[in-house]
Backbone as a chain_set.jsonl record, in Angstrom:
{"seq": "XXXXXXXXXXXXXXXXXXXXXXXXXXXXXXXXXXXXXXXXXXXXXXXXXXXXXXXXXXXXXXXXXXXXXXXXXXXXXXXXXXXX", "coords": {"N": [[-39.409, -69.961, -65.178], [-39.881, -68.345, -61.99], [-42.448, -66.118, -61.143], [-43.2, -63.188, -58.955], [-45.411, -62.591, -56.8], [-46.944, -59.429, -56.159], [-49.185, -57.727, -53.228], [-50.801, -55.23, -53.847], [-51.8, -51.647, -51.772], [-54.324, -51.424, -51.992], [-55.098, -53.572, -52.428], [-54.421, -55.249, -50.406], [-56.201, -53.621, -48.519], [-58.511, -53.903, -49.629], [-58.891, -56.413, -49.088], [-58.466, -57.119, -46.247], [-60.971, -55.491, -45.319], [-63.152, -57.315, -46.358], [-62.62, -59.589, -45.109], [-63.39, -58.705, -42.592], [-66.297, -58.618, -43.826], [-67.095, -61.312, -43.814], [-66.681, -62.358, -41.744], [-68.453, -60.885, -39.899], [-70.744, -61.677, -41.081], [-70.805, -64.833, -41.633], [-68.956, -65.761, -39.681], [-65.663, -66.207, -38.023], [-63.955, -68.491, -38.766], [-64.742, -69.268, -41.277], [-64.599, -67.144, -42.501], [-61.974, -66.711, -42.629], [-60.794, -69.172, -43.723], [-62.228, -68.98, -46.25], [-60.308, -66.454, -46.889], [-57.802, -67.59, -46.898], [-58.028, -69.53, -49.276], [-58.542, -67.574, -51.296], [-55.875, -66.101, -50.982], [-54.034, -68.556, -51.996], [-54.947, -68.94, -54.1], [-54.376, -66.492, -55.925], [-51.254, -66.749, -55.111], [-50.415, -69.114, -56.065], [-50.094, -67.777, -58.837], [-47.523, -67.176, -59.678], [-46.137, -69.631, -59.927], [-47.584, -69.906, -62.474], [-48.031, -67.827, -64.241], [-49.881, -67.415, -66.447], [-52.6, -68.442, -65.954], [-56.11, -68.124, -65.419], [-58.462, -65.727, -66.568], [-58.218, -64.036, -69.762], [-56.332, -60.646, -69.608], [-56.814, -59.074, -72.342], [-59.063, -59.927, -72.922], [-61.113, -59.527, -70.47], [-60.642, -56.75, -70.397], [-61.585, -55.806, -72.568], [-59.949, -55.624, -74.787], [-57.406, -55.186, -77.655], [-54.65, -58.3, -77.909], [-52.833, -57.613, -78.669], [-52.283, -54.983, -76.881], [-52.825, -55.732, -74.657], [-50.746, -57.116, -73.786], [-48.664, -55.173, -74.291], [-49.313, -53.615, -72.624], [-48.917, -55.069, -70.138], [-46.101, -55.513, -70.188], [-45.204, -52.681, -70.319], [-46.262, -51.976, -67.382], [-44.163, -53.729, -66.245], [-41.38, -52.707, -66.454], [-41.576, -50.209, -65.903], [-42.012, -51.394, -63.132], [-39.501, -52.516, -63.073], [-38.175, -49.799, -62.691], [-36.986, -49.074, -65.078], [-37.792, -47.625, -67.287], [-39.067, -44.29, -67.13], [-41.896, -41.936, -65.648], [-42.419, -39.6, -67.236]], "CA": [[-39.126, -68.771, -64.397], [-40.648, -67.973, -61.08], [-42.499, -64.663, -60.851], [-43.336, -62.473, -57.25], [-46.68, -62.114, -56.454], [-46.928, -58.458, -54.713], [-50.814, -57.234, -53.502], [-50.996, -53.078, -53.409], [-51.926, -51.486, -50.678], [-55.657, -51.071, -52.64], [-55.667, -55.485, -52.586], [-54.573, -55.385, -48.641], [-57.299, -53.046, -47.739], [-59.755, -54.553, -49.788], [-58.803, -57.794, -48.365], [-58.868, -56.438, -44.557], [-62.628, -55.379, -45.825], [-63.542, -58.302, -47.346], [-62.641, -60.654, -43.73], [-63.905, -58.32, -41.569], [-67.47, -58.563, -43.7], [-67.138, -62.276, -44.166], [-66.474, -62.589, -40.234], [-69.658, -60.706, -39.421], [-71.561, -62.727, -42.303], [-70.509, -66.275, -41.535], [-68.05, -66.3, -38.761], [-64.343, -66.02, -38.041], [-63.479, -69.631, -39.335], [-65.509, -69.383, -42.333], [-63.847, -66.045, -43.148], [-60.155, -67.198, -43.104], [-61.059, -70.294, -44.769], [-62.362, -68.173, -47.833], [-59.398, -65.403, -46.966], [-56.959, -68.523, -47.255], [-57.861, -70.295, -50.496], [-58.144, -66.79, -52.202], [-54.832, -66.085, -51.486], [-53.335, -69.23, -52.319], [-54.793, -69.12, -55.823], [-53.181, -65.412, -56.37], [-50.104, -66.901, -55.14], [-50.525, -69.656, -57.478], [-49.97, -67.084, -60.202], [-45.779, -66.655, -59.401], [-45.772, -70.597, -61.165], [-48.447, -69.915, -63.664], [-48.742, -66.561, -64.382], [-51.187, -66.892, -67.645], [-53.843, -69.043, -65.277], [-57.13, -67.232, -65.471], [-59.207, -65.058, -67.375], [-57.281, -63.032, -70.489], [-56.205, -59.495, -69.992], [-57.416, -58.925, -73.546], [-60.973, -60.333, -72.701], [-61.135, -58.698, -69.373], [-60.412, -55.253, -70.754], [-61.81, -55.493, -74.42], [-58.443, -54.64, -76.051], [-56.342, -56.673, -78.254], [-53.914, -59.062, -77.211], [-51.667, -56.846, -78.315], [-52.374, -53.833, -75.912], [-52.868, -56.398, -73.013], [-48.852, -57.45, -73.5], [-48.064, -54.114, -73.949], [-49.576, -52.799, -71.186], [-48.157, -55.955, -68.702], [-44.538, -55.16, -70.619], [-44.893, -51.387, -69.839], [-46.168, -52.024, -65.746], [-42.716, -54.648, -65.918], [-40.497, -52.004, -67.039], [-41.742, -49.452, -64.269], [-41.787, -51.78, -61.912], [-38.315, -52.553, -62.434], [-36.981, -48.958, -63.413], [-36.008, -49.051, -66.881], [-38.509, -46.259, -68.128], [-39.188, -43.308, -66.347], [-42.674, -41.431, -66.083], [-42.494, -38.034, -67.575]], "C": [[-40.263, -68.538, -63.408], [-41.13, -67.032, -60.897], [-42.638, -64.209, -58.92], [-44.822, -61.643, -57.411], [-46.783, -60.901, -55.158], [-48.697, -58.063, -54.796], [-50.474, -55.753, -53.289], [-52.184, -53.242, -52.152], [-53.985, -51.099, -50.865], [-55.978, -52.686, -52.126], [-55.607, -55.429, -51.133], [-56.028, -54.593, -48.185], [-58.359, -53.502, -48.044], [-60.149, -56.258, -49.054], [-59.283, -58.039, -46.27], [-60.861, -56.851, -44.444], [-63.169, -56.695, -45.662], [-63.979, -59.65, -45.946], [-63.218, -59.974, -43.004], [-66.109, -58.655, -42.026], [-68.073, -60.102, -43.979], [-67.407, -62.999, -42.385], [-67.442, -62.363, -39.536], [-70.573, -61.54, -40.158], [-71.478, -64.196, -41.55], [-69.596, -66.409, -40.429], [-66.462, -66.219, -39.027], [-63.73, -67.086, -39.161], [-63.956, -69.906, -40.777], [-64.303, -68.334, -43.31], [-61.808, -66.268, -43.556], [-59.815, -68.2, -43.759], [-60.615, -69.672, -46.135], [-60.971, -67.44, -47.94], [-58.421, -66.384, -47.908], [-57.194, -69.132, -48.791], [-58.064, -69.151, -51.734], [-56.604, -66.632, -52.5], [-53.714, -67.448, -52.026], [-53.412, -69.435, -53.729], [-54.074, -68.082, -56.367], [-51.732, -65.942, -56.101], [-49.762, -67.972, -56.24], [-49.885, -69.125, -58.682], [-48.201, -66.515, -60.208], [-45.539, -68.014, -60.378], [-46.325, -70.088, -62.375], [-49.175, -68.607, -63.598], [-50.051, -65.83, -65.58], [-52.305, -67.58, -67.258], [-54.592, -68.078, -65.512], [-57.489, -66.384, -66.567], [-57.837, -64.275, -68.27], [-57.506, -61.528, -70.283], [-57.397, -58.57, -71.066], [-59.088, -58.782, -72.837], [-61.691, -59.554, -71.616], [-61.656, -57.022, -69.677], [-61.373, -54.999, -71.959], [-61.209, -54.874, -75.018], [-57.786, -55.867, -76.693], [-55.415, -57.02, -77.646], [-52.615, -58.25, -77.373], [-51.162, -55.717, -77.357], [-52.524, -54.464, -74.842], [-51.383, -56.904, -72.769], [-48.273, -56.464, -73.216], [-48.233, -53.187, -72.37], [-48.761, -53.546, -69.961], [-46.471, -55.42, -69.397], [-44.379, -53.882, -69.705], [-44.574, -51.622, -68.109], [-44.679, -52.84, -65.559], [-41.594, -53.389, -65.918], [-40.399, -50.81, -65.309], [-41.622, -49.738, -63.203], [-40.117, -52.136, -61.71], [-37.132, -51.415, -62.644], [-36.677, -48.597, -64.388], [-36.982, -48.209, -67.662], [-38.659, -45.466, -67.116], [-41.118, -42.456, -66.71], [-42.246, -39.807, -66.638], [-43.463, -37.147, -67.389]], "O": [[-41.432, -68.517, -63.793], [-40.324, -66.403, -60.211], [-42.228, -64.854, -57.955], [-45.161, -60.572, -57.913], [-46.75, -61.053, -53.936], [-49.384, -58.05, -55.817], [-49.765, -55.389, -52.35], [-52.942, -54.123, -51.745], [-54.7, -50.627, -49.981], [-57.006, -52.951, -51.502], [-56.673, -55.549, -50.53], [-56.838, -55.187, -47.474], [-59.255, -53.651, -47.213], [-61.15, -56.89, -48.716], [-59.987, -58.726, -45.53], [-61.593, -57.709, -43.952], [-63.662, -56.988, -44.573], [-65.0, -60.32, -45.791], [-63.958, -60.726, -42.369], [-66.993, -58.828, -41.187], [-69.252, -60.249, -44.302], [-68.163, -63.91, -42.044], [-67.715, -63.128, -38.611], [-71.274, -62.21, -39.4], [-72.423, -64.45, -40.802], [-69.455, -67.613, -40.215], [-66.047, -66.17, -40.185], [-63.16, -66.723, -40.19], [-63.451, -70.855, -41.376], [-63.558, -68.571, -44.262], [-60.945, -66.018, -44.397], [-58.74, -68.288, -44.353], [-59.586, -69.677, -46.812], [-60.345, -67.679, -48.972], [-58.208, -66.234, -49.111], [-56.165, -69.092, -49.465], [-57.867, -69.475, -52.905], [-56.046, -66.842, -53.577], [-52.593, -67.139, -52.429], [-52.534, -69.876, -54.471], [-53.2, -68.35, -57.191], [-50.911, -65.552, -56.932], [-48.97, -67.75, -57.155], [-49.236, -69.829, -59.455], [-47.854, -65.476, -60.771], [-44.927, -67.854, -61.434], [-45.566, -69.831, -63.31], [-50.289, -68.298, -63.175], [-50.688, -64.782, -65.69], [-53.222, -67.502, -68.075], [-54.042, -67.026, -65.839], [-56.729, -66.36, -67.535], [-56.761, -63.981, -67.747], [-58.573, -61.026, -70.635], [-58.331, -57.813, -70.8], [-59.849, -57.891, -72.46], [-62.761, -58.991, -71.845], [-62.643, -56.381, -69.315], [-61.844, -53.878, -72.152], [-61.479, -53.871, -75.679], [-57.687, -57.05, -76.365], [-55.05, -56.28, -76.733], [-51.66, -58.174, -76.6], [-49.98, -55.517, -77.077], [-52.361, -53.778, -73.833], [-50.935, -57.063, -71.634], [-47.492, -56.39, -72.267], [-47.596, -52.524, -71.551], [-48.142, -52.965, -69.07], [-45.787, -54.834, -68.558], [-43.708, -53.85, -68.674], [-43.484, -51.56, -67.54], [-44.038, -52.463, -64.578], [-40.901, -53.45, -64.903], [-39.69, -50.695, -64.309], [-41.278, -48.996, -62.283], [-39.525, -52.089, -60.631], [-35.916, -51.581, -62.741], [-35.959, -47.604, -64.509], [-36.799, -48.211, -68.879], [-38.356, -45.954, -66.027], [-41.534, -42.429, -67.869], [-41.615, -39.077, -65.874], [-43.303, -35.976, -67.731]]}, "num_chains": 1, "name": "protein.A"}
């Protein structure tokens, strides 16, 4: 199963950021380089969405509260719970 890699509007801006201080740092070509092979590894993550660091480990919660939590954000994202 293929997933859909979306960035929030928090990842775009930080990303904006990120080239504009990479561009003054090192140069235009430098900066889209780096821009480029970041996003190709996030996109990466639509085949292989358990690549990289664990949730769990990340957070310091059990593996069980790092499923639950990606279950819950799934659910919201597609509707099927409601916040109250």
């Amino acid at each position: 199963m293929k997933y859909k890699v979306e960035f929030s509007q928090i990842v775009r801006r930080k990303m904006k950021d990120l080239k504009l201080y990479l561009t003054e740092q090192f140069g235009a070509a430098t900066a889209a380089k780096s821009l480029e092979l970041i996003l190709e590894a996030a996109k990466s993550l639509a085949d292989f969405p358990l690549k990289g660091a664990s949730l769990a480990a990340l957070f310091d919660i059990s593996l069980c509260e790092a499923q639950l939590s990606v279950l819950l954000h799934r659910r919201r994202k597609n509707h099927n719970i409601r916040n109250v």
